[in-house]
C-alpha positions, 0 to 999 in steps of 0.5 A: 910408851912414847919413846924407847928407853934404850937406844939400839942401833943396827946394822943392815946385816943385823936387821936382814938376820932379823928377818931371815930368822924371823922367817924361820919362826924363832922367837925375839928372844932367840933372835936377840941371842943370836945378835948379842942383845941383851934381850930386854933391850931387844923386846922393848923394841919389838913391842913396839909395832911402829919400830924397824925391829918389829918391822923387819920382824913381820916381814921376815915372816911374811916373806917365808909365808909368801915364798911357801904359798907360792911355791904351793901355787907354782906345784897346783898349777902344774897338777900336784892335787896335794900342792892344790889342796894345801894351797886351797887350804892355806889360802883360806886360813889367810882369808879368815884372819884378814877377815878376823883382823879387819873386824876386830881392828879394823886393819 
C-alpha cells in the first residue's frame, strides 16, 4: 500500500493514549475503541510500520518493557536474588529475538 486510504489526524494526546495503552498490551483494536475510531480506519494505519500510529504503537510497548527490565535490574543489584533471575532471564528472551530478527530480517 503506497498511501493510505483514509486520512486520520490525531491529536498529541491521542497518540500519547496510543502508547500508554500500547504499553498496557491492548490491542489496536481495543485502542481504536478507546479513540472512537472506526477500527478499519485505525488498522490500515497500524499495518503500515512506517506510520506514526504504529510508531508510537512500538514505543508504547517498548517503554513498559524498558521501565519493567529496569526496575528488575535496580531490585538485582541491590540483592533481590529473584529480581536477578528474572532480569537474567528477561534479558535472554531480548538476546535471542535480536538474535532471530536480526538473521531473519536482518534488523
Amino acid at each position: 500500500m503506497n498511501f493510505l486510504s483514509n486520512l486520520l489526524l490525531l491529536s498529541d494526546e491521542e497518540y500519547a493514549d496510543i502508547e500508554n495503552l500500547a504499553g498496557c498490551n491492548y490491542s489496536p483494536e481495543k485502542i481504536a475503541l478507546f479513540l472512537f475510531i472506526e477500527a478499519a480506519i485505525f488498522l490500515e494505519h497500524w499495518h503500515n510500520p512506517n506510520s506514526p500510529i504504529r510508531m508510537c504503537y512500538n514505543r508504547g510497548q517498548l517503554s513498559a518493557e524498558f521501565k519493567v527490565n529496569l526496575k528488575q535490574k535496580e531490585l538485582a543489584e541491590s540483592g533481590n536474588i529473584t529480581a536477578a533471575q528474572i532480569f537474567l532471564k528477561e534479558s535472554e528472551r531480548i538476546k535471542l529475538e535480536n538474535l532471530r530478527n536480526q538473521c531473519l530480517f536482518g534488523e
